[in-house]
C-alpha positions as CSV (number, residue, x, y, z in Angstrom):
1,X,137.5,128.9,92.9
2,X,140.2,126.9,92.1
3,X,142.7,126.8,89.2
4,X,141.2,124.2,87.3
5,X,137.3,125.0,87.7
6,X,139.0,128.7,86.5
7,X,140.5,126.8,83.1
8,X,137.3,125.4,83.2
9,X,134.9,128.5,82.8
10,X,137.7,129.6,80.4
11,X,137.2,127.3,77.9
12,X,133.5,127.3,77.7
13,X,133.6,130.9,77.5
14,X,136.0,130.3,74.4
15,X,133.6,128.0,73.0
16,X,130.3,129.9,73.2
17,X,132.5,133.4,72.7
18,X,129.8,134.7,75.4
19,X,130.0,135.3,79.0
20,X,126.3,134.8,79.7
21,X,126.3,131.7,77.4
22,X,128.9,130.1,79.5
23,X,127.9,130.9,82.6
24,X,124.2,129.8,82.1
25,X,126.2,125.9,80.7
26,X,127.7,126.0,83.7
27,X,125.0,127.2,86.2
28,X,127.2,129.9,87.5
29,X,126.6,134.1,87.7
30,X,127.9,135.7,85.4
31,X,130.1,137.7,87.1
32,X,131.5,134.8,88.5
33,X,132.5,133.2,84.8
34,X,134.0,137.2,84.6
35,X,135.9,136.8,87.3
36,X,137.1,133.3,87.0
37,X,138.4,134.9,83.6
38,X,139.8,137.7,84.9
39,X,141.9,136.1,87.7
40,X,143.5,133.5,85.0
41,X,144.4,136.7,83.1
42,X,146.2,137.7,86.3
43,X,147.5,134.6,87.3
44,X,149.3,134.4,83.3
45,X,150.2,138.3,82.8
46,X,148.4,137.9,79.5
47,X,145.0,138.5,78.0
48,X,143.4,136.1,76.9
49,X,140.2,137.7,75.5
50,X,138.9,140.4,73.2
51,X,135.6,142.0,75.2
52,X,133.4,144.0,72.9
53,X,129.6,144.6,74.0
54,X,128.7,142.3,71.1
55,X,131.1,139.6,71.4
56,X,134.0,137.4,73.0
57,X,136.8,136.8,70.9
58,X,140.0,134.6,71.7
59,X,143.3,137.0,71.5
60,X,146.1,135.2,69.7
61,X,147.6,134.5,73.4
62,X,144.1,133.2,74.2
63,X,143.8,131.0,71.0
64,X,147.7,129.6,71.8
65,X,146.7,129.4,75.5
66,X,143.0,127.9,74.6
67,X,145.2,124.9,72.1
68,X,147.8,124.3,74.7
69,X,145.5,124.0,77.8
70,X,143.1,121.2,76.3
71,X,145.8,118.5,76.6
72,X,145.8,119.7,80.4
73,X,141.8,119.5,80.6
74,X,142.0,116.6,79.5
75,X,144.8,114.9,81.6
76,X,143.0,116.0,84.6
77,X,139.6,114.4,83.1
78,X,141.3,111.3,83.0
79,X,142.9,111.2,86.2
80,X,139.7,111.9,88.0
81,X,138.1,109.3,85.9
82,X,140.5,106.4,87.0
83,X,139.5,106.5,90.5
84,X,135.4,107.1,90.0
85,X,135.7,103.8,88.5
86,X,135.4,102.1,91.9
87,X,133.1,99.4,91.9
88,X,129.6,100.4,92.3
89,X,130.9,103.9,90.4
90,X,128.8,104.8,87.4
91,X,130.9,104.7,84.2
92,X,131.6,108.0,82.2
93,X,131.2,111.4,82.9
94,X,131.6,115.0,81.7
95,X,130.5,116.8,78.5
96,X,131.6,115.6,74.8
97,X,130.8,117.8,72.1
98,X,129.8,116.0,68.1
99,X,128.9,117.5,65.0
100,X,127.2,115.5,62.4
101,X,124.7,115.8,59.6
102,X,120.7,116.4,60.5
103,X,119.8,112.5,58.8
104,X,122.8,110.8,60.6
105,X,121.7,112.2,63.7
106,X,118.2,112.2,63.2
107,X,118.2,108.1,62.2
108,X,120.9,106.5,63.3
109,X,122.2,108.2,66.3
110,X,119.8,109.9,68.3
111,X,117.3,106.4,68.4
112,X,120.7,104.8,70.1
113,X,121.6,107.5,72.3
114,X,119.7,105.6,75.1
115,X,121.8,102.7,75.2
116,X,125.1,104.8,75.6
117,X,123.5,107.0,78.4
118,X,122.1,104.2,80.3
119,X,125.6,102.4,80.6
120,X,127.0,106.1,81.0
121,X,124.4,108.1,83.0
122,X,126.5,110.8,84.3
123,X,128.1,111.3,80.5
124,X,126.8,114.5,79.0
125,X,126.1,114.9,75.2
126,X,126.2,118.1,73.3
127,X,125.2,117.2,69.2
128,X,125.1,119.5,66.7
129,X,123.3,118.8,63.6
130,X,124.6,120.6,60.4
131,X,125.4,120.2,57.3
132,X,127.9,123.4,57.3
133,X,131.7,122.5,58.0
134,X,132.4,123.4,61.8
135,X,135.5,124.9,62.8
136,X,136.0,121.9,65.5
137,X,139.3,123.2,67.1
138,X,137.3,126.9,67.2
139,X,134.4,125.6,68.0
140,X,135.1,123.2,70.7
141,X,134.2,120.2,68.9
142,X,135.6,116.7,70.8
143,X,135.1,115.4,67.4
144,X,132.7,115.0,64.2
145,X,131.3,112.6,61.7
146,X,131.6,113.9,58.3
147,X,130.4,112.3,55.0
148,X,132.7,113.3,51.8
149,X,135.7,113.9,51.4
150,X,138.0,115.2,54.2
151,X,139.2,118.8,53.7
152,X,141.0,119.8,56.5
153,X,144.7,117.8,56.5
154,X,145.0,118.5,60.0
155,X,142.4,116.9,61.6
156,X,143.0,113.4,62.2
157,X,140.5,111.4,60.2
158,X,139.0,107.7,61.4
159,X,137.6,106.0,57.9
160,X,134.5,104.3,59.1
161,X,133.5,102.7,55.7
162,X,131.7,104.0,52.7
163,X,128.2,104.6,52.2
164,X,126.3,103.8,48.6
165,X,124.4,106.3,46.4
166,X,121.3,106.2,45.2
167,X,119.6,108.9,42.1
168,X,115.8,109.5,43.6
169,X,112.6,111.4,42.1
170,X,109.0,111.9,42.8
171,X,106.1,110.2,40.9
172,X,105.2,113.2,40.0
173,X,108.3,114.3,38.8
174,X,108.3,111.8,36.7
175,X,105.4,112.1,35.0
176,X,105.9,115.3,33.9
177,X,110.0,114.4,32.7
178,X,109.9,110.7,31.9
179,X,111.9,108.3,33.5
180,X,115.5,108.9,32.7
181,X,116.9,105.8,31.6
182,X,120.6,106.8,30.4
183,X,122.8,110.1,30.2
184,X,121.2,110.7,27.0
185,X,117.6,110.9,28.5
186,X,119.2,113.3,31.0
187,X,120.8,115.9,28.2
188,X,117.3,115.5,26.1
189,X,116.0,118.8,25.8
190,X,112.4,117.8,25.3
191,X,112.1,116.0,29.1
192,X,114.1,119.4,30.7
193,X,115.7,116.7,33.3
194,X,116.9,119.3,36.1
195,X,118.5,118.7,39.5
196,X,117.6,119.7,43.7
197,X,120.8,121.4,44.0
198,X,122.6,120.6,47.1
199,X,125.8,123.2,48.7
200,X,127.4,123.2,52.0
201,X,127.2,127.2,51.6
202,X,124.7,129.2,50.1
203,X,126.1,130.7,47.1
204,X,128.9,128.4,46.4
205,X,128.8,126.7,43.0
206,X,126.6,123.4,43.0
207,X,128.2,120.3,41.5
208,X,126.0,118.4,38.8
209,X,124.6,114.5,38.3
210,X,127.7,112.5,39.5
211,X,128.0,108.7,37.8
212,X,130.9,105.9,37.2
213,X,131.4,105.8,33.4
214,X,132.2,102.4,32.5
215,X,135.6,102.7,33.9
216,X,134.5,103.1,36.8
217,X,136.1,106.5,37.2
218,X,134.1,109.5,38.5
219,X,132.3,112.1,36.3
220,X,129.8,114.8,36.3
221,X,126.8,115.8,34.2
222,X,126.0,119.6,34.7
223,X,122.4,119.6,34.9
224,X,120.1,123.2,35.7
225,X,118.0,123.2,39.1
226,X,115.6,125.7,40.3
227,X,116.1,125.3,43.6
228,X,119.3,125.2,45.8
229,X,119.3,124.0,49.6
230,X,122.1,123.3,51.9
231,X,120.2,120.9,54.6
232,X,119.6,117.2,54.1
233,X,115.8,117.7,55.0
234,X,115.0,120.6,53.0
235,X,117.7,118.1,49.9
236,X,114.4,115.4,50.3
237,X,111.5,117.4,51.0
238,X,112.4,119.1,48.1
239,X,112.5,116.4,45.9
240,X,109.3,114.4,47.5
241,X,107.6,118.3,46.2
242,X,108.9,117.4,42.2
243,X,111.0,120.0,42.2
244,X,114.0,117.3,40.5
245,X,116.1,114.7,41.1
246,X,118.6,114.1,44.1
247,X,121.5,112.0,44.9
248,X,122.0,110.3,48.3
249,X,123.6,108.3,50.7
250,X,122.1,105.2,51.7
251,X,122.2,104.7,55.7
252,X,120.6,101.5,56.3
253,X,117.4,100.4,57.4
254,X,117.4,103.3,60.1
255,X,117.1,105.8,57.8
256,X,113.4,106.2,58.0
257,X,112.7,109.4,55.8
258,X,113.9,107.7,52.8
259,X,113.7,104.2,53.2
260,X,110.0,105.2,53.8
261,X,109.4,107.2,51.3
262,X,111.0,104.4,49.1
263,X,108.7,101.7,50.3
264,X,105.5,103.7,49.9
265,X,106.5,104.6,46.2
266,X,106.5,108.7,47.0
267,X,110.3,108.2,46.2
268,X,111.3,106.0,42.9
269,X,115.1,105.5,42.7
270,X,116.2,105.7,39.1
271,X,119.2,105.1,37.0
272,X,120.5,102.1,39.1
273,X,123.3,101.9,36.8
274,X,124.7,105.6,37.0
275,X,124.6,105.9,40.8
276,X,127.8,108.2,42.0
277,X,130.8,107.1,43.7
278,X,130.4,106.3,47.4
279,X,130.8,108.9,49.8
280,X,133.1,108.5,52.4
281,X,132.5,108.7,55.9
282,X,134.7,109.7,58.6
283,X,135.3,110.6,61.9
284,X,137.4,113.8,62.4
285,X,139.5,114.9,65.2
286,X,142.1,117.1,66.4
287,X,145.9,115.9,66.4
288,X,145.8,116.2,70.0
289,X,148.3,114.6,72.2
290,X,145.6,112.6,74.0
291,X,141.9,112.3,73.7
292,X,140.1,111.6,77.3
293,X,138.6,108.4,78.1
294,X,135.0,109.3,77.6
295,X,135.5,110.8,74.0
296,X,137.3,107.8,72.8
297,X,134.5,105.6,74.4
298,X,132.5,107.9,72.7
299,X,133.8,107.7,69.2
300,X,134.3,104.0,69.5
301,X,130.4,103.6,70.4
302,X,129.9,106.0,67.0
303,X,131.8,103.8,64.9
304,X,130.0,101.1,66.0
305,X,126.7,102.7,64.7
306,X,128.3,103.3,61.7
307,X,129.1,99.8,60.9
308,X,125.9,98.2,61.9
309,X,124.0,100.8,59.8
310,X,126.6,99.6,56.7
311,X,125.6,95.9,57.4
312,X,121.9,96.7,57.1
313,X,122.3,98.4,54.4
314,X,124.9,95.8,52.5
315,X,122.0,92.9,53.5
């Protein structure tokens, strides 16, 4: 086994913080991935990894290690890529790793994937779909679309645009509330307007009805909820059940669930006027030295989903 299939094994090891896991990504023995480990560990005079029977950990040499050697991975992805593209080679290959939310997956991605594996048939996708914030550089994330606001500073962000709100309830929801027409409606104790609570973490504090005043500067309405989710499925199929009213991002005419649901009248979207502020969406990366040729290619062919998604929805 050579050096680099050795950094190799390391680093998906690092990733999946499991031998077995690794070794089963990369169709090898186990005790191979143990050894191929084991000799690097040699090789640097260092360990690199925290062994307990129930988990893999990266040592703070391993983490400084795992950082530094990506650049290297990387460089060595892209030299072997400038000569498979020979003519009659067949585009892209390797793995690229993308977190994104369930819906943006789920409608816009996922139906396109097709087009990027058929110009890049060796290129291999991994795509998580969460609405929890990943760890990327922990994690082994290439990169990830995010809608909101960016938290981490040190990622490097890619705006891709801005994506419109829209306040949605069930018929049945509102037949029991009335239709909320203003703030006032909302507040009115006698139609006990409530919110589908929506958190990125179960048991962190939910926000509350977000709306422009008529500054246009952002505020928030706290409104009660009986139920709290933390999934963008769950966010919808909650409010399709009456359970209240929800806030979200339009994605264009891809997103089937809601536009759907909109068309068929088992969604009504309400308060046009007091919509919230539009989210943000980004893609994230690490401040890397380099990125390899197929993640960029990949990111570019992201953003270009993005966009086309923004025009359907603008027309």
């Amino acid at each position: 086994m050579n050096p680099l299939e050795r950094l190799q094994i390391f680093h998906r090891v690092a990733e999946l913080s499991s031998f077995t896991q690794a070794a089963l990504s990369l169709s090898l023995p186990k005790a191979s991935a143990s050894s191929a480990v084991q000799q690097l560990e040699s090789q640097l005079g260092a360990r690199l990894l925290h062994r307990t029977t129930r988990r893999v950990q990266l040592t703070q040499d391993g983490q400084a290690f795992y950082e530094r050697s990506k650049d290297v991975l990387a460089d060595m992805e892209e030299l072997q890529a400038m000569f498979a593209q020979q003519p009659g080679a067949m585009g892209l290959s390797g793995r690229v790793r993308v977190d994104m939310s369930s819906s943006i997956a789920r409608d816009l991605v996922i139906p396109r994937l097709p087009e990027l594996l058929q110009a890049h048939p060796l290129l291999s996708l991994e795509i998580s779909s969460t609405e929890r914030r990943v760890d990327l550089v922990r994690e082994g994330f290439d990169c990830v679309l995010r809608v909101g606001s960016v938290v981490d500073t040190s990622l490097i962000a890619r705006p891709l645009g801005l994506m419109r709100m829209l306040n949605c309830a069930s018929p049945a929801y509102l037949a029991r509330h009335g239709v909320p027409a203003s703030l006032a409606d909302l507040t009115d104790p006698r139609q006990d307007h409530r919110l589908v609570h929506f958190v990125n973490t179960l048991g962190a504090k939910p926000g509350g009805f977000d709306y422009l005043d008529e500054r246009g500067q952002p505020r928030s309405l706290a409104l009660p909820g009986a139920i709290t989710v933390n999934n963008a499925d769950a966010y919808q199929a909650a409010c399709l059940a009456g359970l209240g009213l929800i806030q979200v991002p339009v994605l264009g005419e891809r997103d089937a669930l809601l536009r759907n649901a909109l068309r068929s009248g088992t969604l009504v979207a309400v308060l046009p006027k007091l919509t919230a502020p539009p989210m943000p969406i980004n893609l994230l990366y690490a401040n890397r030295r380099n990125l390899s040729r197929r993640v960029r290619v990949v990111m570019d062919w992201l953003a270009a989903v993005i966009a086309e998604a923004q025009l359907a929805t603008n027309d």
